[in-house]
N, C-alpha and C positions, 0 to 999 in steps of 0.2 A: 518517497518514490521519485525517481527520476523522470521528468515530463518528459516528452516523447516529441521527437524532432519535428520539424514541416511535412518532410518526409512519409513519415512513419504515422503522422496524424492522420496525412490524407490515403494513406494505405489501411485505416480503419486499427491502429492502436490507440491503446488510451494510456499506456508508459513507455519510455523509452526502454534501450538496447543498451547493457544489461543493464538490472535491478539492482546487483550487485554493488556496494559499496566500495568495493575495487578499482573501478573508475574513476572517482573521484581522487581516490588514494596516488591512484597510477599518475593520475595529471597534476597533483599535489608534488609529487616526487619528478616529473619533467621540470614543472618550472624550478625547484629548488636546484635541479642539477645545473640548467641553464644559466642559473643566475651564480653557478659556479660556488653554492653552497652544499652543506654536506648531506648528503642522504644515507641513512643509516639503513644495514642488511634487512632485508624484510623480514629473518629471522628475529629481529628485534621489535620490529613494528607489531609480530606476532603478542609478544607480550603486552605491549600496549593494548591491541584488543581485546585481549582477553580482561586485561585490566577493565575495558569499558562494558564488559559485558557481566563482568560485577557488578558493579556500579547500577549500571540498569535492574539488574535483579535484586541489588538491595532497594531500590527506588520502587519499583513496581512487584514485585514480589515472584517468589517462585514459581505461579500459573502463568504469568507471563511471557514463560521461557521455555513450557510445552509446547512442543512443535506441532502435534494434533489438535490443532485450536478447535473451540465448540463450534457447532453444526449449527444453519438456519432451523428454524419452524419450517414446517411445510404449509400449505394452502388447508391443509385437511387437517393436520396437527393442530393450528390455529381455532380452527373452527368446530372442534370437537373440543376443546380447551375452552373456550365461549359457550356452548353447550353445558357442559360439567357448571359451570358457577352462573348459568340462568337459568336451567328447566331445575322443577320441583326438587326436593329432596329426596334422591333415592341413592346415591352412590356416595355423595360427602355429608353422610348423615352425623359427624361429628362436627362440619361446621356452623356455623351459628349462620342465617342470613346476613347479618353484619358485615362478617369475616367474607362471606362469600363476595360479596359485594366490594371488598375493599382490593381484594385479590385481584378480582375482573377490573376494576377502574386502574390498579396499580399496571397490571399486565396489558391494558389500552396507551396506558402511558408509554410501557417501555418502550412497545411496538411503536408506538408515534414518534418518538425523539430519539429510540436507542441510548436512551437514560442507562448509566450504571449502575448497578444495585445500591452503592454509598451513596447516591445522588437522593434517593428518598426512603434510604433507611437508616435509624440511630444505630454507631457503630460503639460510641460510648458518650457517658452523660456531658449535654451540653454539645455535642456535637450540631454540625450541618445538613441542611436536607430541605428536602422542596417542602414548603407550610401552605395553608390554605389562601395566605395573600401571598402567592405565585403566582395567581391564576386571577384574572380577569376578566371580565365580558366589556367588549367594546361597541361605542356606536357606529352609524355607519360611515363619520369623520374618525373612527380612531381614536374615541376620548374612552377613557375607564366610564364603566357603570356602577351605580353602589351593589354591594351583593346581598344585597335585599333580598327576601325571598321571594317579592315580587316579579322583582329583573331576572333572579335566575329560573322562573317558572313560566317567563314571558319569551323566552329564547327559542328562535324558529331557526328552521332549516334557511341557511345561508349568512347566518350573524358569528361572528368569530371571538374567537376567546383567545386571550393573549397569556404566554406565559413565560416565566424566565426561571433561568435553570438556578440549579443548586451548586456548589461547590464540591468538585470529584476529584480522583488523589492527581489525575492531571492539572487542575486545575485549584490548589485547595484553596486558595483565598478568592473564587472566583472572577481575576479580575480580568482573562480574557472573554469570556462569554457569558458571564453574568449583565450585565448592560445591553444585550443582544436578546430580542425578542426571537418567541415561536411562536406560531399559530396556526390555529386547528378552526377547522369550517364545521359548524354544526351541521350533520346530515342525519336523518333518521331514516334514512334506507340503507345505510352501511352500519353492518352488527360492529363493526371496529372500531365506529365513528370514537374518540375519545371525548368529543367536544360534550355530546350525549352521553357518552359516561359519566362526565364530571357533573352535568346538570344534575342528573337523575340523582348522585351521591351528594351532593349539596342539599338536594332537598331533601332524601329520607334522613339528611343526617346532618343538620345545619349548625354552621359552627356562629358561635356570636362575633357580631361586628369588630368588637372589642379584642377579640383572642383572635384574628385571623394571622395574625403574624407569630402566634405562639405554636397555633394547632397545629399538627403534620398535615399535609397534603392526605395522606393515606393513614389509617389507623385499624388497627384489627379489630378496633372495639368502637369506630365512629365518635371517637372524644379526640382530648391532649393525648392519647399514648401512641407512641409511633409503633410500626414495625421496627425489629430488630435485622439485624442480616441473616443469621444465622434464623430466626423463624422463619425472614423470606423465602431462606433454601431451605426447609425444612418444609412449606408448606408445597411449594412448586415440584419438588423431589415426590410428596405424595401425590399429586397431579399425573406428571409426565406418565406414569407406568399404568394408567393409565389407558391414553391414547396413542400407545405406541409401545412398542419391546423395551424390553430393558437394553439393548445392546443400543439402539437409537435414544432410549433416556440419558445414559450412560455419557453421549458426546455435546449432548444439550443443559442450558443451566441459562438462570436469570441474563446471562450478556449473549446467550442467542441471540435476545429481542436486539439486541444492537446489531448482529452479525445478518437478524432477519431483513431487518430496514437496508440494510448496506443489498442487500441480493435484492430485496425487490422493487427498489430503484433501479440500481444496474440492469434488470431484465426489462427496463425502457430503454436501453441509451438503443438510440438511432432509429427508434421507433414512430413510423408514419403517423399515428394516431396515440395522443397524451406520449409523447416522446421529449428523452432529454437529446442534448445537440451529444455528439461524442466528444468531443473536445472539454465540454465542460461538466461527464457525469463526475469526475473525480472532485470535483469541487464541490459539484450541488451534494454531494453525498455527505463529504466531508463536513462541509458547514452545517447539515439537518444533524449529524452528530457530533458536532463541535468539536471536530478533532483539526486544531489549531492547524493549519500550513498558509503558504502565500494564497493557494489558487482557492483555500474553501472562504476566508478572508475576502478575497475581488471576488467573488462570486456574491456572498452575502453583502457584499456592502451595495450590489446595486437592484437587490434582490426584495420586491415589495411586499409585501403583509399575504395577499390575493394567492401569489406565488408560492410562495413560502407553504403557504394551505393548499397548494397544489398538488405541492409536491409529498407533503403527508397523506393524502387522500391518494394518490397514487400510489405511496408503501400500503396503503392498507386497504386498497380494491382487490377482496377476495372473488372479483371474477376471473383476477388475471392469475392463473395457476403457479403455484410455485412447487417445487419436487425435496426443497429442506436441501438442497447442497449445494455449497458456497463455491461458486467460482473459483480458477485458480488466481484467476489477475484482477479479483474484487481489489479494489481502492484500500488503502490503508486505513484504517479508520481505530488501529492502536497500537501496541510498541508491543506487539508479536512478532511485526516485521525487522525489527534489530535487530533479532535471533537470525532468521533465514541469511540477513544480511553479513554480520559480521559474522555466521559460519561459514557461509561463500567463500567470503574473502580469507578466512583460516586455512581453510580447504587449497584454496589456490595458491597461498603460498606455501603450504605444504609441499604442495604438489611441485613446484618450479625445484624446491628447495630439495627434495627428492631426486628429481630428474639432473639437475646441477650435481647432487652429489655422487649418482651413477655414473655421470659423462665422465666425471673426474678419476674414478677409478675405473674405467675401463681404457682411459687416456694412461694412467699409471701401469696396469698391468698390461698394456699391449698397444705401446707407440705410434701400430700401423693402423689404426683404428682412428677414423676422426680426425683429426686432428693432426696427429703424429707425422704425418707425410705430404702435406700440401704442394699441390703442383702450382704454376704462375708464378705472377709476381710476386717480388719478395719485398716486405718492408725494410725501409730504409732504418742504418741503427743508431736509435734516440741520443740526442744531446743529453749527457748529465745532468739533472735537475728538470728533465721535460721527456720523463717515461708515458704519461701521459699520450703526448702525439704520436708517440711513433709504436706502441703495441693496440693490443686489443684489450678492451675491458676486461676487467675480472665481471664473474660471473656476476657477483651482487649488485655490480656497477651496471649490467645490461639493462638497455630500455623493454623494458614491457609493455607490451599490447591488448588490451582485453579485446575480443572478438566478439563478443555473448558467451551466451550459456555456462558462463562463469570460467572460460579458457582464455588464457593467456599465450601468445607467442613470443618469444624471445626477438629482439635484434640480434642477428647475427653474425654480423658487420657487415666492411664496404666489398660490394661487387663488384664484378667486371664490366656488368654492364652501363655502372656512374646512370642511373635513372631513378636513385632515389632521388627524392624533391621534384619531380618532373610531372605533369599534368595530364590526366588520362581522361577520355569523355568516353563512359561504358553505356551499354545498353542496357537498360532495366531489365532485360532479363536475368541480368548477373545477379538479382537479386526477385526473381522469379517471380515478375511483372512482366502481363501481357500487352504495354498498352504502346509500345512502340516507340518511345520516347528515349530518349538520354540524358545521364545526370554526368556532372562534372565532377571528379576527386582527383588525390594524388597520392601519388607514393611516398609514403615515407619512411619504409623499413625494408631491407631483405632478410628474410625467416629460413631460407636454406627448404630443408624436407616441411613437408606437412602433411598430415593424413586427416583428410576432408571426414566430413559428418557421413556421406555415401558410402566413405571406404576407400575413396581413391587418393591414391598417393601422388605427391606433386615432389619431385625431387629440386624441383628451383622455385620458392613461394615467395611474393613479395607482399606486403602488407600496404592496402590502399587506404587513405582517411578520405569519407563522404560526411558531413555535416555532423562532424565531432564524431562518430563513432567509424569503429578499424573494420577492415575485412581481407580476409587472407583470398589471393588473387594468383592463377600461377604465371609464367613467365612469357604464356602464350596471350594470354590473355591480356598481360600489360604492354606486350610490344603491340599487339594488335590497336589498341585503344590509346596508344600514345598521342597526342596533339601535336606536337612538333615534327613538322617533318622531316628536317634532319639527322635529328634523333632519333625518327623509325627508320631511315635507311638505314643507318648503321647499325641499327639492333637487328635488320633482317639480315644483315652480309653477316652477323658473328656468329658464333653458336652460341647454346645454353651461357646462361652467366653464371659464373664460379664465385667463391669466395676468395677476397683478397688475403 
């Protein structure tokens, strides 16, 4: 995800303007032209996408590449789910207490760390997965405790248990977030509390000092035998239906609990009371589920034990309501996002690639259209060997502009008015801010026609850059806002600007 400007920070975003992987692409192909290397038709760079979006799908698999990603838990789904595997036996009368137990601790966990199902299930023998020496109890300096059955029967509300993850297909040799603690605050007035789950399954079901680095973390039978994946989802799949339809079972599966922690973090950011800052929910989110970037990284590394249990105890305060549906601009927290991304960017060159080869035959079948008959000044005719300076790009060669919402403007070339590169200070309302102020940008492209997001057409558009990203601006708008004042008299004496 692309961080989100000064700008757009303090205007309460939490990414920037577009999402889209086209942006970077776009300024990848400026500086290459600049430097007077070769940039190939983006017809071609199409393939290369596609190329990486194999690649990704062989790496992560084919769920990864469903665009209807799974759904949160709700506040009420959670807690009816808690329910089912603590009151008596009446509904999961084929589970064993055991099982029932090992389910609720394992479903405590996911919810707390948005753990991935491979992270503490055997996929095959000899595999990875969180063991019983994962988990820890600490004193109130931070030192490990033995796990005596003493210590974990002595464990009160406020003492922390420390734990580190397992090896997931992100990460398979664990070696970015394996060295990296979690930590979970014992509370016994929170039914989610994990720290209280693990106690309570430690001691109905204690594994020997000896074996703690053999046993699983979780076992459907309280011994060495772990969950498999496929029982995991098999036993969760008889759960869901449940507490809730099948159409809502149906979008939900074990990597909810990760998609849950991601929403009910996010439903603090900016909030008065147990609030994250906005600027750094994308990080604190990112680093409780270890999903590797720079900002979940400087988040965590300056991020204390205390904290860290804060911030878990905030995913899993079911006072604060949740409705089970995920944001659209939840934080990235896995590589679903590649998909939206590089189909954007397919999409959009598509799209130019299209439009380029419309202009061209309506330019071929009917000369007076476009192009065919230009009035003004005439280019002067190129020296031999420097076609280059003296026409106009080919089509593939035009600079493109990403706007947002995944549109592109073309350069169109030089105008009449010579006010590309020129410096304009607009008023935030141009970007529909009431606060009375003015930002500084420039021009750097003329776009010709454009037809605005309202509907309205601008038959002379120039394209302005304010802190890295473009915005299409029409002609009124840029003579008014010009800084130079030589150069607004003269664009008030001319008419409209033309194409050269």
């Amino acid at each position: 995800m692309i961080a989100p400007s000064a700008r757009r920070r303090r205007a309460g975003y939490g990414q920037g303007m577009p999402t889209s992987a086209l942006l970077a692409l776009y300024g990848w192909r400026r500086v290459m032209r600049d430097c007077g290397r070769y940039t190939p038709d983006l017809t071609e760079v199409r393939g290369v996408l596609k190329g990486i979006c194999a690649r990704y799908k062989a790496r992560w698999g084919d769920e990864a590449f469903i665009p209807n990603r799974k759904q949160p838990f709700s506040s009420r789904h959670v807690l009816e789910i808690l329910a089912l595997l603590t009151r008596p036996v009446t509904t999961l009368t084929a589970w064993s207490d055991v099982l029932r137990m090992a389910v609720l601790t394992a479903f405590g966990y996911a919810l707390s760390t948005g753990a991935r199902k491979d992270e503490w299930t055997a996929s095959f023998e000899g595999d990875s997965f969180v063991r019983r020496a994962s988990f820890a109890w600490v004193d109130k300096d931070g030192n490990d405790l033995p796990s005596s059955p003493e210590v974990i029967a002595s464990r009160k509300n406020g003492d922390l248990l420390r734990g580190k993850s397992a090896p997931s297909k992100c990460d398979r040799l664990n070696i970015e977030w394996g060295g990296r603690d979690m930590w979970f605050r014992y509370d016994d007035k929170n039914p989610l509390n994990f720290a209280r789950h693990w106690q309570q399954w430690e001691m109905a079901h204690p594994c020997p000092e000896r074996e703690r680095s053999w046993w699983p973390a979780f076992s459907p039978t309280g011994d060495n035998r772990p969950f498999t994946g496929k029982q995991a989802d098999a036993l969760l799949h008889s759960l869901l239906p449940k507490v809730m339809t099948e159409t809502e079972a149906a979008k939900r599966s074990w990597h909810s609990c990760r998609i849950t922690i991601a929403t009910r973090l996010y439903a603090r950011r900016g909030a008065r009371t147990d609030g994250i800052p906005v600027d750094a929910i994308e990080g604190v989110i990112q680093s409780l589920v270890r999903w590797k970037t720079p900002e979940a990284m400087r988040i965590y590394a300056r991020m204390e034990a205390q904290r860290y249990a804060d911030y878990v105890d905030m995913a899993t305060d079911m006072h604060v309501e949740s409705d089970g549906t995920a944001p659209e601009d939840l934080p990235e927290v896995d590589p679903t996002a590649v998909l939206a991304e590089n189909e954007a960017t397919l999409a959009a060159i598509d799209a130019e690639a299209a439009r380029t080869a419309k202009a061209g035959r309506t330019a071929r079948e009917n000369p007076t259209v476009g192009g065919g008959a230009k009035h003004g000044k005439r280019r002067a005719t190129p020296a031999t060997g420097d076609v280059a300076k003296g026409t106009a790009e080919p089509d593939a060669k035009r600079v493109l502009y990403n706007i947002g919402d995944h549109v592109a403007l073309a350069q169109a070339g030089e105008e009449s008015w010579g006010v590309v590169g020129q410096s304009v200070r607009l008023h935030n309302s141009f970007w529909g801010w009431d606060d009375g102020e003015y930002s500084d940008a420039r021009v750097v492209a003329y776009a010709g026609a454009y037809t605005f997001a309202a509907g309205n057409l601008s038959k002379h558009t120039y394209i302005v850059e304010c802190e890295g990203h473009h915005y299409p601006a029409t002609h009124d708008t840029v003579a008014a806002a010009l800084t130079d004042a030589s150069v607004k008299r003269r664009v008030r004496k001319a008419g409209p600007p033309r194409l050269l």
